[in-house]
N, C-alpha and C positions, 0 to 999 in steps of 0.2 A: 517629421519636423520635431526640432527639441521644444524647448522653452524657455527659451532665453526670449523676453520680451522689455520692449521699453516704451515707454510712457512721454510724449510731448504735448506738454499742455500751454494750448497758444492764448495770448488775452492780454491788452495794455492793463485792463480793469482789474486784473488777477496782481497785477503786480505795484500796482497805486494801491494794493489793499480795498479797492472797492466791492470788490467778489471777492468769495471764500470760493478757492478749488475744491469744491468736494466729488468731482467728476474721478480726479485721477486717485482719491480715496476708494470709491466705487468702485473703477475698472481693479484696482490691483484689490480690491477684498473677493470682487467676485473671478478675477484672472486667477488666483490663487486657490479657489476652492475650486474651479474646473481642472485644479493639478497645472495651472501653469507656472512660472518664475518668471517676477517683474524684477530684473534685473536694476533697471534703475527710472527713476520718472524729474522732469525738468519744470520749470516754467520759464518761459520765455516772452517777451515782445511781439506784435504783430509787425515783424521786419525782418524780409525774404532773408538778409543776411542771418538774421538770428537762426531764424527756424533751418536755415539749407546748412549751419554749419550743425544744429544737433541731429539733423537727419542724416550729414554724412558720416558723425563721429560714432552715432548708431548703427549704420552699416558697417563701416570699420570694425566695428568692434564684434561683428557678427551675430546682428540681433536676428533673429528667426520672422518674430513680426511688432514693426511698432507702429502704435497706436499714436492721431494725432486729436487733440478736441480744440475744438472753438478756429472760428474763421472761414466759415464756408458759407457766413449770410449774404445778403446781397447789398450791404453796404461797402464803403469804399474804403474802409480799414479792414475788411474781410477778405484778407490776403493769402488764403494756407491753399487755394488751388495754384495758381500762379509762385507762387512759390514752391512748393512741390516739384511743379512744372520745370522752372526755372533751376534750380539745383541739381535736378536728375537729367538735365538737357533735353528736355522734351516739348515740344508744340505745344501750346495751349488749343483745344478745340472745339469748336461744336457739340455737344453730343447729342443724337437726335434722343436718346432712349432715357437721358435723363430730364431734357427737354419736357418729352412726354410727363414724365413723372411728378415733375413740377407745374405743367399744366390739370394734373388729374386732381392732385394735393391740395391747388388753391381751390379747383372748382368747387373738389368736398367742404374743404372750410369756408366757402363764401354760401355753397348750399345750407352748411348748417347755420350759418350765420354767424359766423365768429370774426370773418372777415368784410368789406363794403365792395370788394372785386374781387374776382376769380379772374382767369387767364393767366395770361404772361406777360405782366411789364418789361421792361428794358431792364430795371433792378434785378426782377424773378430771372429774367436770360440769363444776367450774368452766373446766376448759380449750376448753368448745363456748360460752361464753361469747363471743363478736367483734361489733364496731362493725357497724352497720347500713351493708347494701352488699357487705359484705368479706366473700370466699370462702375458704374452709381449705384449707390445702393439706396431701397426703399426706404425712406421715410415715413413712419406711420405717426407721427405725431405733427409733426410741423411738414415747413417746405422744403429746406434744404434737405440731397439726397447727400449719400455719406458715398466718402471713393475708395475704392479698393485698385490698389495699384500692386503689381510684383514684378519684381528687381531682385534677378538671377533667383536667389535663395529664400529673398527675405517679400514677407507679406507684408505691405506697408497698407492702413485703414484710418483713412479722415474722418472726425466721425463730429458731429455741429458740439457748441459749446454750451448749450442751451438743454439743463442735467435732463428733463424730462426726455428729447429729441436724442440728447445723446445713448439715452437706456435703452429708448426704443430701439433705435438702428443695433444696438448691442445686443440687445435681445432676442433679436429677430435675422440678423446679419452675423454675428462674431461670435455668439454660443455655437452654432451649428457648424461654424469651422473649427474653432478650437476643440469641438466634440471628434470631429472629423483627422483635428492631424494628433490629437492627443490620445485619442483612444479610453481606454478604460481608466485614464488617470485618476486619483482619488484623493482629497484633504481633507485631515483629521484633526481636529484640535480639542484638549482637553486642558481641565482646570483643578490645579488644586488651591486650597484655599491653605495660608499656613498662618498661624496666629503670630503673628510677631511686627512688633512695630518700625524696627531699624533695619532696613535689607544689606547691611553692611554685615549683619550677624547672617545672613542667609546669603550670600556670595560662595566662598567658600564652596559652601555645599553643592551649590548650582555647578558651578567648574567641576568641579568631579563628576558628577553626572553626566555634563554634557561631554566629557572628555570621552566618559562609558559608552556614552549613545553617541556620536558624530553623525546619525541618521536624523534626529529628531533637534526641533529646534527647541529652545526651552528658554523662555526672557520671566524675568518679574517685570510686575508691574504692581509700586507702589504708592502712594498718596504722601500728600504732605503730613508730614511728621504733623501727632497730634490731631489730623482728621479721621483716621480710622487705626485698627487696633489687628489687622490683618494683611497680607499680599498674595496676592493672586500669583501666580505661579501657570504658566502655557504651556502648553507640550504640542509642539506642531510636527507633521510630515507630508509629503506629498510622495505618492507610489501608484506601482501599477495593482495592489494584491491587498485589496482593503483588510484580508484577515494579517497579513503582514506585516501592516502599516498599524496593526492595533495593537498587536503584540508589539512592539516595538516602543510605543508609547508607553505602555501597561506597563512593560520592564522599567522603562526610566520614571516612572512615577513612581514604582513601588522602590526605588533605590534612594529615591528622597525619602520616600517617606521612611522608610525604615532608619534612615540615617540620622532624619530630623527627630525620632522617636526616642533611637539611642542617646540623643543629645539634651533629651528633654524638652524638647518642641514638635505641638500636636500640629498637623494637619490634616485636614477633609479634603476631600473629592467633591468638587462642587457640581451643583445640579446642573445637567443638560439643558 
């Protein structure tokens, strides 16, 4: 499997600005550092049409595996099974095995008492509801179980919108694949610090670096003019060969820096 991954983050709420996505922030910081490439991430409506045109354009475009969050409660704008469904032409169906999982879920949280019923309402059913094929994945936080569907090539993962439910299932469900098709991949990232206030004077130097290195990614990141008196400076890479992926870095830091030195501008290596 490569790593070519995309990101569809489903929510009316997300786009009325009443929720901050910080879900698809999440997955692509910690996709990244498992050595994946989040290729690109959306937000979209809870409407089948929306979400079935970015899962086809995502296929199209040959994504490996993408990730969907939010729309698998058991409310009635909680549309990401049925639409999944619907777009990849598949039955909608029973599932006994998620069924289960959503009876076992409420019983624990109505044991600890979080909830006033356990079982399986009408509501709770609708969440064993998934596309023909697609297997539920455990829920350790909440009720909604997360679905893993595959289509030819690509790994497609529902996964609730609800950030706590969604880390869990991430945690416990999609670390251990992506360990599994990614192998030994590894993400580095380092910081230099370089005193200067205008990054218009620090451009320049960046281009030529990065021209040097084509491996390594390398962004500033500066503040508003007048709030601070430094810029932060990244050096990212994703590889299989952690000592390879350090030397690689090392080299294009120390080509800044030597060059910022000759020019009469100091920078550090910031702390771990």
């Amino acid at each position: 499997m490569a790593t070519n991954i995309e990101i569809i983050s489903i929510g009316n709420e997300i786009l009325i600005g009443d929720v901050q996505d910080t879900n698809t922030h999440y997955l692509c910081r910690e996709l990244t550092r498992l050595g994946g490439f989040v290729r690109r991430a959306v937000n979209v409506r809870d409407e089948p049409r929306a979400i079935a045109a970015e899962l086809h354009g995502a296929l199209d475009r040959g994504a490996d595996l993408i990730l969907t969050t939010g729309g698998l409660g058991p409310t009635d704008d909680d549309r990401t099974r049925a639409s999944l469904a619907q777009a990849l032409g598949l039955p909608l169906h029973l599932d006994p095995v998620a069924l289960d999982m959503i009876r076992q879920r409420y019983d624990e949280l109505h044991a600890q008492g979080l909830i006033s019923q356990g079982g399986v309402t009408e509501a709770r059913r609708k969440m064993a509801f998934l596309p023909q094929g697609a297997v539920p994945l455990w829920n350790p936080v909440g009720g909604a179980p997360g679905v893993r569907l595959d289509v030819g090539g690509t790994i497609i993962i529902a996964l609730p919108g609800v950030p706590e439910e969604m880390v869990g299932i991430f945690q416990s469900s999609v670390q251990p694949l992506l360990r599994e098709h990614l192998g030994a991949a590894v993400y580095l990232e380092r910081t230099l610090i370089v005193h200067l206030v205008d990054d218009s004077v620090l451009a320049p130097f960046l281009k030529t670096v990065a021209d040097a290195h084509p491996g390594v990614y390398v962004k500033s990141r500066a503040s508003a003019f007048g709030t601070d008196t430094v810029i932060r400076v990244t050096f990212s890479m994703t590889g299989a060969d952690r000592a390879g992926v350090e030397q690689q870095i090392e080299a294009a830091m120390r080509d800044l820096c030597n060059a910022l030195a000759a020019a009469g501008i100091y920078a550090s290596i910031a702390a771990d």
